[in-house]
Each structure stands twice: as structure tokens, then as C-alpha cells.
C-alpha positions as CSV (number, residue, x, y, z in Angstrom):
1,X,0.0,0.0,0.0
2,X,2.8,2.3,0.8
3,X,4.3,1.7,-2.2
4,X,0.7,2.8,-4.5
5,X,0.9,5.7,-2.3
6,X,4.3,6.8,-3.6
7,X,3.8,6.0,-7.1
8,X,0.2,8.2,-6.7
9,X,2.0,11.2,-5.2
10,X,4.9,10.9,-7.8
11,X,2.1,10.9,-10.7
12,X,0.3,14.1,-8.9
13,X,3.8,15.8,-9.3
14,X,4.3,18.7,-11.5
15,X,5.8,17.4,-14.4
16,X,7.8,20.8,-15.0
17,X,9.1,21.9,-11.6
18,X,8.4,18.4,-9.6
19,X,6.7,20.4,-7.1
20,X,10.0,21.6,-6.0
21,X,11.4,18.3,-4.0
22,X,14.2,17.8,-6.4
23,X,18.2,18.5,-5.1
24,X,18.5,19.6,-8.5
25,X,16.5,20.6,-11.5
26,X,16.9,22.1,-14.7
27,X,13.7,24.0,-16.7
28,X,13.5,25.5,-19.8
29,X,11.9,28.8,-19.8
30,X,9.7,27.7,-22.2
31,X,8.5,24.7,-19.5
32,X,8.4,26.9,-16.6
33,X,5.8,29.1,-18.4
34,X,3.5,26.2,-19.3
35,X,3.7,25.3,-15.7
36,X,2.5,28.4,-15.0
37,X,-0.3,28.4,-17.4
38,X,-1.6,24.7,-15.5
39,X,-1.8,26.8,-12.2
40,X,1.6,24.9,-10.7
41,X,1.8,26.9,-7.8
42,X,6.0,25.5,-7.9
43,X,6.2,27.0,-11.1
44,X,4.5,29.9,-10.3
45,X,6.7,30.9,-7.6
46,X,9.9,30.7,-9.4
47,X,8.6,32.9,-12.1
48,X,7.7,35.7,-9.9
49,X,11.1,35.2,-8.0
50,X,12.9,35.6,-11.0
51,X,10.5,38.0,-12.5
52,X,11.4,40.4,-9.3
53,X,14.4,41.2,-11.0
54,X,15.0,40.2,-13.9
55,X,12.3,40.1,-17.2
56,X,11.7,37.0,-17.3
57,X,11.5,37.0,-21.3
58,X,15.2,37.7,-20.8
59,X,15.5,34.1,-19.1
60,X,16.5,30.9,-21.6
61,X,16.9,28.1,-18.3
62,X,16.6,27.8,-15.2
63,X,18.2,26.0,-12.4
64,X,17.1,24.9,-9.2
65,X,19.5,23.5,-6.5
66,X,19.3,22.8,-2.8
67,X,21.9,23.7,-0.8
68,X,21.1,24.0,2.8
69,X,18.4,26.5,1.5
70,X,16.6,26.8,-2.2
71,X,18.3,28.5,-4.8
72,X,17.5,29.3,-8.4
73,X,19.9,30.6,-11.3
74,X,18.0,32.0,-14.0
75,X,20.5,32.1,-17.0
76,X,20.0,35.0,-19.5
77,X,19.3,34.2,-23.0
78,X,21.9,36.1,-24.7
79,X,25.0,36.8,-22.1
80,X,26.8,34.2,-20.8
81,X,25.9,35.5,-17.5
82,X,23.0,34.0,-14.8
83,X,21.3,35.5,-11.7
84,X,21.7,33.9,-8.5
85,X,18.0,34.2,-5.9
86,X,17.0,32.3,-2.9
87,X,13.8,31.5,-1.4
88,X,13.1,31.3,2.4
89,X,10.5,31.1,4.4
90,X,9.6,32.9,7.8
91,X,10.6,30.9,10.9
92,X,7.6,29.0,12.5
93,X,5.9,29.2,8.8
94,X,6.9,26.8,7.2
95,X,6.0,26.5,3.4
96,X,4.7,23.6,1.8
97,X,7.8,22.9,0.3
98,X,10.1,21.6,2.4
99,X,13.8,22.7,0.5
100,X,12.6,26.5,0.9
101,X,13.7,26.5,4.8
102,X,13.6,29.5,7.4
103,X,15.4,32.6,7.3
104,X,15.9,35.4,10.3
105,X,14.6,38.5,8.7
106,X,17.7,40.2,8.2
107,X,16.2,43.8,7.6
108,X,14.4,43.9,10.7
109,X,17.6,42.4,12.7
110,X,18.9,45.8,11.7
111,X,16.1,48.4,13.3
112,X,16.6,46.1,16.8
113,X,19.8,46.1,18.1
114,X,18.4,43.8,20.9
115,X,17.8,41.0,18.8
116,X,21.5,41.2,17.4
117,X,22.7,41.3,21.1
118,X,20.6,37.9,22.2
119,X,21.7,36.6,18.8
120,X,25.0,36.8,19.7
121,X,25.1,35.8,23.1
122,X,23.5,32.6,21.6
123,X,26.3,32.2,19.5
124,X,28.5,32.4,21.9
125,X,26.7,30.1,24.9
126,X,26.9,27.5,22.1
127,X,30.2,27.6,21.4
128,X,31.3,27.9,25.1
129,X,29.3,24.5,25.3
130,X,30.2,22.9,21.9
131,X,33.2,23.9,20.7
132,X,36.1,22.4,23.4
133,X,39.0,23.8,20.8
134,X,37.7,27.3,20.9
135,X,37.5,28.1,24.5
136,X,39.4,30.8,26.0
137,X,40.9,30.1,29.6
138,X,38.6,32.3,31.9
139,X,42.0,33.0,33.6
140,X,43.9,34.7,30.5
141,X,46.6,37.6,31.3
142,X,44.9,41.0,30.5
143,X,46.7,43.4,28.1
144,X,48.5,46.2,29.8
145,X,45.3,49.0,28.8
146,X,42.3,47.8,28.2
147,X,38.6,49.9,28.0
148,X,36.7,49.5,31.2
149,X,33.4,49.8,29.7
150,X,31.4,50.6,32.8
151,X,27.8,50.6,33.4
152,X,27.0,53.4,30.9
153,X,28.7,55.9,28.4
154,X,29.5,57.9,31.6
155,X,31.5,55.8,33.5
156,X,33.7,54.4,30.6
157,X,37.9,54.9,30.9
158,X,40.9,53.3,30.3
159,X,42.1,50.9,33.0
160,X,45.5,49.8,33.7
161,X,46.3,46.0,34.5
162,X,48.4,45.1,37.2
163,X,50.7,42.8,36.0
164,X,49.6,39.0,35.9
165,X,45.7,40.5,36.3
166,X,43.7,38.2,34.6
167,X,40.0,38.6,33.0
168,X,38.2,38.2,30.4
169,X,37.9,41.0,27.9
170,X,36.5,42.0,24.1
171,X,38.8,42.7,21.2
172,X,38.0,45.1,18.1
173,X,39.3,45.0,14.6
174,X,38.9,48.3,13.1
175,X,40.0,50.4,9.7
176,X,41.1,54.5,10.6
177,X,40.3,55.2,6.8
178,X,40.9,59.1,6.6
179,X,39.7,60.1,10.2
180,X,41.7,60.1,13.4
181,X,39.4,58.5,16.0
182,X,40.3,59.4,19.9
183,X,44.2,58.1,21.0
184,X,45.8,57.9,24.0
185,X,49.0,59.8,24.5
186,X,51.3,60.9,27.2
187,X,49.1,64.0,27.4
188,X,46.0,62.4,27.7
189,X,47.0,59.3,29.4
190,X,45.6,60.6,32.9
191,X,42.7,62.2,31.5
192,X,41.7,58.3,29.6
193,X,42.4,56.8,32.8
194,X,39.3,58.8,34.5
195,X,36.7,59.0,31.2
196,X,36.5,58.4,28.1
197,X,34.3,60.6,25.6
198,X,33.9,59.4,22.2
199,X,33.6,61.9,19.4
200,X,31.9,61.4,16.2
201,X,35.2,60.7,14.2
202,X,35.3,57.5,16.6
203,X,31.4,56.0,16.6
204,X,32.8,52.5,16.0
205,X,34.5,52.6,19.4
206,X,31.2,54.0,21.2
207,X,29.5,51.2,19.6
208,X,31.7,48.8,20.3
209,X,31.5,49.6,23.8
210,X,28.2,49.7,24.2
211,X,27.5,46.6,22.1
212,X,30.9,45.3,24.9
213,X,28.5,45.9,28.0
214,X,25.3,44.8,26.5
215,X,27.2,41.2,26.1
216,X,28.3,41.3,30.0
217,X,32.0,41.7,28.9
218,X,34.1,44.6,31.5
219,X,36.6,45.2,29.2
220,X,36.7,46.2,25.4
221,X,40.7,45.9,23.5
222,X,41.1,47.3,20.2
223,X,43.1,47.4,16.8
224,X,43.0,49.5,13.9
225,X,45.4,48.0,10.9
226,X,47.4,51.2,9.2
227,X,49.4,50.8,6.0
228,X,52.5,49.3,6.3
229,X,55.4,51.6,6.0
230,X,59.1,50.8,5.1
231,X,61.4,53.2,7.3
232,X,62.0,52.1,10.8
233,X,60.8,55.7,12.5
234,X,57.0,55.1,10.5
235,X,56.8,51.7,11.6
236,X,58.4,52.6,15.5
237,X,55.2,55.1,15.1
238,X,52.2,53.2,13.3
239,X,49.2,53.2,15.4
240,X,48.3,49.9,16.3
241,X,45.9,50.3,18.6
242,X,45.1,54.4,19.3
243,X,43.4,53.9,23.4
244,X,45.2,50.8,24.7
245,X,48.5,51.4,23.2
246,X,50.3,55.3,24.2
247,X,50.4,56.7,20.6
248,X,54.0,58.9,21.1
249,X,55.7,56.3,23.1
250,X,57.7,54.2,20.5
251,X,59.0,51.8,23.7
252,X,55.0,51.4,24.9
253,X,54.5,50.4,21.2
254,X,57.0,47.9,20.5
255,X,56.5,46.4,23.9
256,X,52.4,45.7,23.5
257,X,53.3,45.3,19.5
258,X,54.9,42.0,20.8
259,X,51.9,41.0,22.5
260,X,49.5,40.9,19.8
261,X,49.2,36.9,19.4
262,X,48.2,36.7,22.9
263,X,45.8,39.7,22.8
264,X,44.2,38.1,20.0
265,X,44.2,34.3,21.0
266,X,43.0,35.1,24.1
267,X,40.1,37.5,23.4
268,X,36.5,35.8,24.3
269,X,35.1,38.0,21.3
270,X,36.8,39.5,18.0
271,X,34.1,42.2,17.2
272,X,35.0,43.1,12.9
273,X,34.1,46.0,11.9
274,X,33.9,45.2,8.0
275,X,30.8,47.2,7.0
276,X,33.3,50.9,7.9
277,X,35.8,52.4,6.3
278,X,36.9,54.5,8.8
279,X,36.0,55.0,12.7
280,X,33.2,57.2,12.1
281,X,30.7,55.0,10.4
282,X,30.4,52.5,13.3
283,X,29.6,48.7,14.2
284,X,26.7,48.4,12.7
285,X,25.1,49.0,9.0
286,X,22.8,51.8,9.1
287,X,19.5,50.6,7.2
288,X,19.7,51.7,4.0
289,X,23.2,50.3,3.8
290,X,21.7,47.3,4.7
291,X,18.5,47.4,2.7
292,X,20.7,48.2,-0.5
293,X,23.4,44.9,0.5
294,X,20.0,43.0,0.8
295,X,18.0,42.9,-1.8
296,X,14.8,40.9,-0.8
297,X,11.3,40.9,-2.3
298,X,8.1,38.7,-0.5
299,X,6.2,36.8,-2.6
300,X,2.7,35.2,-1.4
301,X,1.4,31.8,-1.8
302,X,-0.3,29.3,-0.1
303,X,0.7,26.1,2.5
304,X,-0.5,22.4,2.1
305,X,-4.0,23.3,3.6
306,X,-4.7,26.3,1.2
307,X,-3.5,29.2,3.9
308,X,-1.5,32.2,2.4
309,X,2.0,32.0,3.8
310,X,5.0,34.2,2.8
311,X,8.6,33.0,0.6
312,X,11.4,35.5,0.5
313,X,13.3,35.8,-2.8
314,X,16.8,37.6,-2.1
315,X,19.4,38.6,-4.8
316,X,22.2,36.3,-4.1
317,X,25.7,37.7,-6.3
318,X,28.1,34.4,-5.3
319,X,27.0,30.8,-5.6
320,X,25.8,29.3,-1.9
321,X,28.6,27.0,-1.7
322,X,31.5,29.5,-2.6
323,X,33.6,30.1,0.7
324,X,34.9,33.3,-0.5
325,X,31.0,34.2,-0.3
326,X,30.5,35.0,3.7
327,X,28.2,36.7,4.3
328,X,26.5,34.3,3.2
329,X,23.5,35.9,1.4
330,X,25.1,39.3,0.5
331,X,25.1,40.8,-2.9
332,X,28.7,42.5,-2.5
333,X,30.8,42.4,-5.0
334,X,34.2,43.7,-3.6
335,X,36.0,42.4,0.2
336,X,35.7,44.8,3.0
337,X,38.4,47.3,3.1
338,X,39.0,45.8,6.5
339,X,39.9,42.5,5.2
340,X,42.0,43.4,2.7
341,X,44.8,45.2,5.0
342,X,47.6,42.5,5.7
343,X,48.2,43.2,9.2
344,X,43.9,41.2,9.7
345,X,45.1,37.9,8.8
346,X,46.4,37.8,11.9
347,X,44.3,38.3,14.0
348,X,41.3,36.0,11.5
349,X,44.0,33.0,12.3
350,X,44.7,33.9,16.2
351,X,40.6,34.9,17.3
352,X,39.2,31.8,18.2
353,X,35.9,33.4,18.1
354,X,34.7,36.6,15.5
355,X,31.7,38.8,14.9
356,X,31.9,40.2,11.3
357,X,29.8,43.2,11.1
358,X,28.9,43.5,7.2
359,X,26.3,45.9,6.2
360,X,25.2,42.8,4.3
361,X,24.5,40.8,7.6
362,X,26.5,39.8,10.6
363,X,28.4,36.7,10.1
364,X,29.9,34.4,13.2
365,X,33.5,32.5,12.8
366,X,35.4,29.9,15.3
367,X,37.4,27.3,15.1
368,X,34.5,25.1,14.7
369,X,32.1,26.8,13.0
370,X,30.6,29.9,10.6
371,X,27.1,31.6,11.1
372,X,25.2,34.4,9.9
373,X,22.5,36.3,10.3
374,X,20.1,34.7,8.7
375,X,20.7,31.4,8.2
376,X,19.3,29.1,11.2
377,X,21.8,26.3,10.5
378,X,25.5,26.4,10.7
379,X,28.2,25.4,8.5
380,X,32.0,23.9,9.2
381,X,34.1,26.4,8.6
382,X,36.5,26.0,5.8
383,X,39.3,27.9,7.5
384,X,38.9,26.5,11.8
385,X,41.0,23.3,11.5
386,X,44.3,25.9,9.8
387,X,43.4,28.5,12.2
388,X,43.4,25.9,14.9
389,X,46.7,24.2,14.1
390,X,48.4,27.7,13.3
391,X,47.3,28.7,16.6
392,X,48.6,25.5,18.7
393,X,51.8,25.2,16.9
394,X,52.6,29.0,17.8
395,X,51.2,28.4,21.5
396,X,53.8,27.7,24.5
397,X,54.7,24.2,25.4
398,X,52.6,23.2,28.7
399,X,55.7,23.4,30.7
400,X,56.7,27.3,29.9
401,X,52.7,28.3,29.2
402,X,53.3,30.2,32.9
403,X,56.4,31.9,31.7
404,X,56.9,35.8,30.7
405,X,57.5,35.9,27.2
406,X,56.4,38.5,24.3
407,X,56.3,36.2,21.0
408,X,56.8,38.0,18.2
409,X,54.2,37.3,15.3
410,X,55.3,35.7,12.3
């Protein structure tokens, strides 16, 4: 009987888009459209997906494929080009096809920064309890300065460790681009080390800080990659780090210079701010950056039982399983300007836990695994096992892990 049930819901299946349950499926235009014209409500929902943004009389094929989520490339007649969408339904609505999975709604992530916060204390309460090769000893050596983010944006200063102190703190990854945020000098040294008042040349720091305090962290460490320079005197002065690190004291540099593979392998949290070019744009993507990076349209249809329900069709410029793609659903079309200044990699191999801040979406990397935004299933990540063995081959030996030492980076 089970079997005459099979071969009776196979024959009931669209003979054009198989009623979507297919890993893969290729469809002439031509087919799609008589689909349509039988009422196919399969059919009918990749033509308005496609037709969202594309004409779809421009369209000769297209493709479906499943690949932790439902994608369609719809290949142009004429160029030798295609269109990348995917469809995803809202979480605890399912559709009645069961390859177009849930999706966060990425757009409104953006108007509440709540949600991001809980969304990333999820991330990390999973890891802490998942991931044994990306924990962080809760007794790690603070760096010499860190940012004591206090209980508000009036209590927030620059605190000196003692030496040996031990905490656990936040770490930033920032670009300067053409501004000069706030610094720390021998001048203002004593002044940092009562309050610090951000400016708006340096939002990122204030919204790191905040975004610091929201997560229950106390202290906030940060670097901002300059260009490399060749003579000895620019490279004695290149600002690392403007707060933690005193920015006229070549000694103070090369001293917490050394320090940077600890700083970094020893962070609970890399925040990456990869959606600004500079310190005045901030941590997170303003919403029209981010309704521009995502370009999503809803489409209506109905469930099994005949209810209206709700697929979202988002522009997609890189193929899902591309790993040069993260975020995962953006439409950019150049790297951040963060991640394409050498002195990152770094600090991507050292973090054993990052929070990318694209103005596409945020995007989650460890050791063990990457996340974003919207996506509700994680993926291995393609780069945690090299990070991982780059990180415990550069590590002390048990026996001298106590010792003073200041490693320099490779």
C-alpha cells in the first residue's frame, strides 16, 4: 500500500518543476511558463522570483538547487551571465515545500539592536558549550590597557592592568580610513584613565563599547590595521591600537606590539568592523546600507491546507557554496576594506571566536564553526581546522605556558 501511495503522489507531481522536492532541476523557460499556465503553484513561484528582478523573457533556463536553502539561477538568453535568488520562508511558517527553509529577517535584525545582542550571546553560549578547541581560559593575562566599559557611556575609561591580572575581555578590529578617532598619548593618558568621551570621528569605538556591556563583557581591547610603512621611524610610530596602546611612546609600542598573538588568542570575542571604512561610520550597518546589501522581495502563496503563507526571494551575487561568499546571502561584490589590510590575517587565524559586522549581515567565525545572520543552520568552517593548528603550533609548550615571554608574530 505504501508503495501505491508513492507511485500516486509521484504521478500528482508537477511534471515541469516536480513540485519543487528535487536536489537539483533544470527547466526551460519555455516549460516553466506552461507550468505556470496549469496553475503549478511551484512554477509559479519561481517565475515571480525571478520576475522580481529580472524580465523574465530575458530568461533561456533555469536551475534549481538545494543547498542548505533553495536557490534558483535563472540564465539570460543572450550573455553568458545567470542571476543567482533564494527563497526562504519565515521561521515558525513553514512553506509547503520543504527545501525552501527558514530565514531570520535580516532587515528587521537591523532596526533592533536587541535581537543582534541575544543573537550573539546565543552564538556564543553554544560555542562555550560545543566547541572544546575554541575556549578561552577564563584566567587569561589581561593586556596592559584595556577599555573598562562601565555601566553606561559615563562611567567608561581606560584601565590599567596590574601585572599578571587576569579577566576576560572583548577585542576590536577596526580600519582609521581618513579620520583620526580618539588616541591615548602621554598627554592624555591621565585624563583616559578617569573618562573616556567618544567623538563622532570614533562612533565605532562607542558602539563597540556599548555593544561590549550589552554582552556582560568589562573590558573592550582594540586594533585598527594602518598601512605598512618601510622606514624604521614610521613603523616605531604606526598606530596599532590608538586607546590601549600610548600613541607617542615608541618603547609602549614595541613592547604591546609583541603582545599581539596573545591579545588576539586570548580574546573571548573579536568584534570586525567590516561594513566601515573608517571609525566614524560605526559597528553596525545603518539601514539603508543594509536594505541596499539585501536585496529581498516577499512573494505570497499558499501552505498544504490552502492558507496564504510568505517565501522571500533575495538577490544572491556568489553561488551558496562558494567560501569566498561570507556573508552568506550578501550581494557584494568587492572584500571589505578591513579585510583586505595585511596586518587582519592575523588576527582571523589567532581569534578563536569573530563577529563580522557586514552591512550585508552579521556573520559568526570559530574554530569550529561559521554563522550568519540569517541562516538558522551552521556550517564547518572552511578555514577553523588551519586556524586551529596555526594557533597550537605558535602556543607555548605546557611546561613554559606560565612563563613571561612576548612572541613576536610571524
Amino acid at each position: 500500500m505504501d508503495n501505491v501511495n508513492s507511485l500516486d503522489q509521484l504521478s500528482l507531481r508537477c511534471p515541469h518543476c516536480q513540485d519543487l522536492t528535487q536536489c537539483y532541476l533544470a527547466l526551460p523557460t519555455s516549460k516553466l511558463l506552461e507550468g505556470v499556465d496549469e496553475g503549478c503553484r511551484g512554477c509559479c513561484l519561481l517565475k515571480d522570483a525571478v520576475s522580481n528582478f529580472v524580465p523574465i523573457s530575458l530568461i533561456e533556463t533555469i536551475r534549481v538547487s538545494v543547498d542548505c536553502a533553495l536557490y534558483i539561477y535563472a540564465f539570460f538568453k543572450e550573455l553568458r551571465r545567470y542571476t543567482t535568488i533564494e527563497l526562504s520562508s519565515t521561521p515558525g511558517k513553514p512553506s509547503r515545500w520543504k527545501n525552501i527553509g527558514p530565514a531570520r529577517p535580516v532587515l528587521l535584525m537591523a532596526d533592533d539592536k536587541g535581537r543582534i545582542v541575544d543573537l550573539i550571546k546565543h552564538w556564543i553560549e553554544d560555542c562555550q558549550l560545543r566547541h572544546p578547541s575554541c575556549q578561552v581560559r577564563p584566567t587569561a593575562v589581561l593586556p596592559a590597557r584595556v577599555i573598562d566599559v562601565g555601566t553606561s557611556s559615563e562611567t567608561v575609561s581606560l584601565y590599567i592592568s596590574a601585572e599578571g591580572e587576569t579577566g576576560s575581555y572583548v577585542a576590536l578590529s577596526h580600519c582609521w580610513g581618513g579620520h583620526t578617532p580618539l588616541a591615548t598619548t602621554k598627554a592624555t593618558l591621565a585624563e583616559h584613565r578617569k573618562s573616556l568621551r567618544f567623538d563622532d570621528k570614533s562612533k565605532t569605538f562607542a558602539q563597540a563599547v556599548e555593544l561590549t556591556r550589552a554582552l556582560g563583557f568589562r573590558y573592550l581591547w582594540h586594533v585598527s590595521p594602518k598601512r605598512q610603512h618601510s622606514s624604521l621611524a614610521a613603523l616605531t610610530s604606526r598606530r596599532i591600537d590608538s586607546l590601549c596602546i600610548v600613541q607617542d611612546d615608541p618603547n609602549d609600542w614595541a613592547v604591546e606590539a609583541a603582545k599581539m598573538k596573545q591579545v588576539y588568542n586570548n580574546a573571548a570575542l573579536t568584534l570586525s568592523a567590516d561594513g566601515a571604512e573608517d571609525t566614524s561610520q560605526g559597528l553596525f550597518a545603518n539601514p539603508s546600507a543594509r536594505a541596499k546589501a539585501n536585496q529581498t522581495v516577499t512573494l505570497m502563496t499558499e501552505d498544504a491546507t490552502g492558507q496564504p503563507v510568505e517565501i522571500h526571494a533575495r538577490l544572491r551575487c556568489a553561488p551558496p557554496s562558494d567560501p569566498d561568499s561570507a556573508p552568506h546571502s550578501s550581494y557584494h561584490t568587492q572584500p571589505s576594506k578591513l579585510s583586505t589590510r595585511g596586518w587582519v590575517v592575523q588576527e582571523r587565524i589567532l581569534s578563536p571566536r569573530m563577529v563580522h559586522f557586514y552591512n550585508e549581515e552579521l556573520v559568526w567565525s570559530c574554530f569550529g564553526l561559521q554563522r550568519c545572520e540569517c541562516r538558522l543552520l551552521a556550517a564547518a568552517s572552511s578555514s577553523g581546522t588551519l586556524r586551529r593548528i596555526l594557533t597550537m603550533a605558535s602556543s607555548p609548550t605546557p611546561s613554559t605556558a606560565g612563563a613571561a615571554s612576548n612572541p613576536s608574530l610571524a
